[in-house]
N, C-alpha and C positions, 0 to 999 in steps of 0.2 A: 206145426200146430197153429192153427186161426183162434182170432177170439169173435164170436158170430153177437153181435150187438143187437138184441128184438126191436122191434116194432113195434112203439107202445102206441096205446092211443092218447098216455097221457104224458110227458115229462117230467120225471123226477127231480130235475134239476132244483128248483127250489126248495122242496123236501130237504134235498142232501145237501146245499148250503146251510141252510137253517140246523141242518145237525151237526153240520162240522164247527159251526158258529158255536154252539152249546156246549161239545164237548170241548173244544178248546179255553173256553170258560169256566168248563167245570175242572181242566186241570188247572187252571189259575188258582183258580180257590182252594184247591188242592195243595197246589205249592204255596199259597200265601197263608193257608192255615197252619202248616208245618213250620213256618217262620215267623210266624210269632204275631202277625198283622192283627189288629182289633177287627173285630166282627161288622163294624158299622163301615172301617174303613171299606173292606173288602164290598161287603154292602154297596154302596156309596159310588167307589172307583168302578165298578162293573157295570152298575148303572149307567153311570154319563159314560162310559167308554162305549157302551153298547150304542148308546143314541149316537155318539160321532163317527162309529163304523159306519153307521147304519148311513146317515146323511152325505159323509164322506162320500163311500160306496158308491151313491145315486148321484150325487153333483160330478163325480169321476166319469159316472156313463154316460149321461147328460153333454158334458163337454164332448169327450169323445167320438160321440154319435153326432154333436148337433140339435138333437131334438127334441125338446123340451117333455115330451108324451112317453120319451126312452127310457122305462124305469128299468134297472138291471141291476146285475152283483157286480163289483169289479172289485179282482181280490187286490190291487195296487193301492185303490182308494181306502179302500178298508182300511189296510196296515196303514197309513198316513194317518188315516181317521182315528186308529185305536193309541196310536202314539201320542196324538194330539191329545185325546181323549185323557191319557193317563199323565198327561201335561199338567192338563188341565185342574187335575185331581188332583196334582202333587204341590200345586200351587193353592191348593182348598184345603185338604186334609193332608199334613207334614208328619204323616208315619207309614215311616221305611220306604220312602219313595223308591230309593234304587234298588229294592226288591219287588217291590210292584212293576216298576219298569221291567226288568229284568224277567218277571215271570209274563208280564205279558207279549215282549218280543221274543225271547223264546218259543213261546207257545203259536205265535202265529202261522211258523210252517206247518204244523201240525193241521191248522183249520185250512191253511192253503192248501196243503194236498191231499187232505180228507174231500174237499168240493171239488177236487179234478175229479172225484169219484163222479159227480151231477156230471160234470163235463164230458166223460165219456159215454155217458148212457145219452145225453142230448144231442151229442156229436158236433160239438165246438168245440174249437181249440184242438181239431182234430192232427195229425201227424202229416208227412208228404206221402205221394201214392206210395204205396212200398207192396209186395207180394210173398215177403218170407218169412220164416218163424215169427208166431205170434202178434201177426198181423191184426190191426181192429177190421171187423168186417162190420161194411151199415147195407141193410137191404134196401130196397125201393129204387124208383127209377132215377134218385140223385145219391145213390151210397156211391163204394166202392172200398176197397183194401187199404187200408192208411197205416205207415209206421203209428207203431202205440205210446205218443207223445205225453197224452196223458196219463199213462202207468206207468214211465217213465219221472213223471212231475211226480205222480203219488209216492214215489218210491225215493226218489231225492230230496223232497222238501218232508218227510217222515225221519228221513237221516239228520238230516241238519236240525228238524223241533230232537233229534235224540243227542246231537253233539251241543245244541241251545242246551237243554235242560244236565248234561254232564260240566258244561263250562259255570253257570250259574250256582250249582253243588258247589266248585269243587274253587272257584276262586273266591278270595274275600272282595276281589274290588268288582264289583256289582255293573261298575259303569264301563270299565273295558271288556269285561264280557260282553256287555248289551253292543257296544261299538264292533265286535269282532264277529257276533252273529249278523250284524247287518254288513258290514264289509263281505260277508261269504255269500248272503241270501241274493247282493244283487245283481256281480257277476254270474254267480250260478244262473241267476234269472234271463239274464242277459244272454249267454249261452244257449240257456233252453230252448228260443226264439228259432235259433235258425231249425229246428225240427217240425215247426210248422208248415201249413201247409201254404201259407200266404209267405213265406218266406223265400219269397223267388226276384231271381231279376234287381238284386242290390244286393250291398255288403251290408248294412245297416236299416235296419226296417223304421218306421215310425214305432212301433209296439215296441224296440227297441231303444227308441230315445225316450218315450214315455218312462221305462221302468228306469234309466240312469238318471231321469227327471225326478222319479218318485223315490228313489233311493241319496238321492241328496239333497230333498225335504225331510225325508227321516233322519239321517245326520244332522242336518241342521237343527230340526224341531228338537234331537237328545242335547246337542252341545247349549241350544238353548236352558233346556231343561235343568243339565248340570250346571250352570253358569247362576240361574236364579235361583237356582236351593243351595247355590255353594256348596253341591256336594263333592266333597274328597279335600276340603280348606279346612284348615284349624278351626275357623269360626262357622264353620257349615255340619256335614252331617259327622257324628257321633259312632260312635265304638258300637250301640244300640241299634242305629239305623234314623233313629229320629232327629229332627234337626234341632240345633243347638243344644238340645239336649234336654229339651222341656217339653218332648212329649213322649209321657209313657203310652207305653201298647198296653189297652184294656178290652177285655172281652165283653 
């Protein structure tokens, strides 16, 4: 069985970024309602997380590409961008950062392989030629049969936002969660690599060193994080989640 990819005259790609971006924020909210986060927080941190995805995202493509006119998604930048993002927050508003934190790096595979959905219908980030079961098919006189790399991403990085949000349940310590989800997100990501189609002719691609780049900026930018809120110190965050313990969650 083939998977036959149409012809459009228009590209969905942007559409299905922009909706994997929403729902992924809307299970944030989800999760930070159920734990107790105040309404302005939530408010507040999704806001400016949203603007530093956004900017991230575009300075990521921008380098990338080189060209200043290259406005694009780039889902590496993003995650940088929303970690920063919720940095930033947690250094503004000081309630329950490492639930904020924690629900929005879980949540990001979720948004990452929701938009390999854009990706397969645009036909980037396509797979190598491959000709058997469940092959992507692109028509026109530059398609062909391609392993299906990106429902492959859709289907791994869906598993891990499912092992993110079971890990974040199910331990009290908030911050080795968030460390153990990006410990898995970036070899996994790294792996994925070689099923592309540009993944010829070397052991180690650029796209390759990019994401072991962008995955020890996100280590970095938490260890920072937990280091300025002192969170998991006797004098840092609290049994509540709030720091020092002089801030309650109001609605």
């Amino acid at each position: 069985m083939k998977i036959l990819i149409p012809e459009l005259t228009w590209s969905p790609y942007g559409a299905i970024v922009i909706t994997s971006v929403v729902i992924g924020f809307t299970v944030v909210i989800l999760l930070l309602r159920r734990s107790g986060v105040a309404k302005q927080t939530i408010f507040y941190t999704c806001l400016l997380t949203a603007v530093c995805t956004l900017v991230s995202s575009v300075m990521f493509t921008i380098i990338q590409s080189g060209d200043l006119m290259k406005l694009g998604f780039s889902g590496l930048g993003a995650a940088i961008g929303m970690i920063g993002g919720v940095l930033i927050s947690g250094l503004i508003i000081r309630d329950k950062p490492d639930i904020v934190m924690a629900s929005f790096v879980a949540c990001a595979p979720l948004m990452y392989g929701l938009a390999k959905f854009g990706c397969l219908f645009a036909g980037c980030c396509h797979g190598k030629p491959y000709d058997g079961p469940f092959a992507i098919v692109y028509p026109g006189s530059h398609g062909g049969s391609y392993f299906p790399a990106q429902i492959v991403d859709m289907i791994v990085f869906i598993l891990i936002f499912t092992m993110g949000i079971i890990l974040i349940g199910k331990m009290k310590n908030k911050t080795l969660a968030i460390y153990i989800i990006l410990l898995v997100l970036t070899p996994v990501r790294f792996l994925l690599e070689y099923l592309r189609s540009y993944h010829e002719g070397t052991l180690i691609s650029s796209g390759q060193v990019t994401v072991l780049i962008a995955g020890a900026i996100a280590l970095i930018l938490v260890t920072v994080w937990k280091g300025v809120l002192r969170i998991g110190k006797p004098d840092g965050m609290d049994v509540s989640g709030s720091v020092n313990g002089d801030n309650k969650t109001q609605d």
